[in-house]
N, C-alpha and C positions, 0 to 999 in steps of 0.2 A: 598459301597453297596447302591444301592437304594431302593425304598420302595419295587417294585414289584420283587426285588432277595431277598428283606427282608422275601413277605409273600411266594415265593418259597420254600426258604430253611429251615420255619416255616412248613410248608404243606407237604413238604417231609420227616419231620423228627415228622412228627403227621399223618400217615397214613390214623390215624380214624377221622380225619377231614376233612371237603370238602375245599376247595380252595375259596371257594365265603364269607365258615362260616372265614375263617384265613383272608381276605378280612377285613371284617366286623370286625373282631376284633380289625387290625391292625390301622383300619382306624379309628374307636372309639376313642382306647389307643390315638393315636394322637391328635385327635379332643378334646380330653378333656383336653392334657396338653394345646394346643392352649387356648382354653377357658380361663383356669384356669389363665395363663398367660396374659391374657386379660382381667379378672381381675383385675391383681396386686398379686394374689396370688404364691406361690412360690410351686412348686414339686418335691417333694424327694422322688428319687427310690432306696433304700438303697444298697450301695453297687456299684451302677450305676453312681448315681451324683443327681446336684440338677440342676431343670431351673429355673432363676429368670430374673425377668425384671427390667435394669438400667435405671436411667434416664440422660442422658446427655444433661446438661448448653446450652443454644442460644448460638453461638459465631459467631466470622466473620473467614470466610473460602476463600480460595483461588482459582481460577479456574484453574488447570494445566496445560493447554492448552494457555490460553491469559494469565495467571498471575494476572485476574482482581479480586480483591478483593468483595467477596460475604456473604450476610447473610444465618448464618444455623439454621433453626427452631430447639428451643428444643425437642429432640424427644424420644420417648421409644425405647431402641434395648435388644432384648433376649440374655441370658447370661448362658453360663451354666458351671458348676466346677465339673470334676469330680469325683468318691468316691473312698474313702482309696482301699477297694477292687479293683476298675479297673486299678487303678497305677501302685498295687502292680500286678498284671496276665499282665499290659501292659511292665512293665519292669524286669519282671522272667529273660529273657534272657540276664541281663545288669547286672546282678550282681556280682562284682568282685570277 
């Protein structure tokens, strides 16, 4: 799903909402776990999961293409685990 079948199927199942107001909201929500994240700080949507930001070590990297040996800047990448709840409703239909 992408964002704009996100704020759709939000919009259609909130009649009394406008589509520009589920816009706005969706786009908020996002903008602030970005932020937050761009901080350093970490967020946790209970039940959903949590996003956090790792840091991964400089190291020397490989180019797959020539084989030529390359340096890779330390860098932040987003990380997200998540929550006991969505496990559990993601594997309902798995259990023996």
């Amino acid at each position: 799903m992408i964002k704009s079948e996100l704020i759709q199927r939000i919009a259609s199942r909130n009649e009394h909402l406008y589509q520009r107001d589920v816009e706005t909201i969706v786009g908020t929500i996002l903008d602030e776990i970005t932020s937050a994240l761009a901080r350093g700080d970490r967020v946790e949507l209970r039940g959903f999961g949590v996003f956090s930001v790792k840091k991964r070590d400089a190291r020397t990297g490989r180019n797959p293409r020539t084989g030529e040996q390359v340096s890779v800047q330390e860098k932040s990448v987003p990380f997200f685990k998540t929550g006991k709840e969505m496990r559990e409703r993601l594997n309902e239909n798995y259990k023996g």
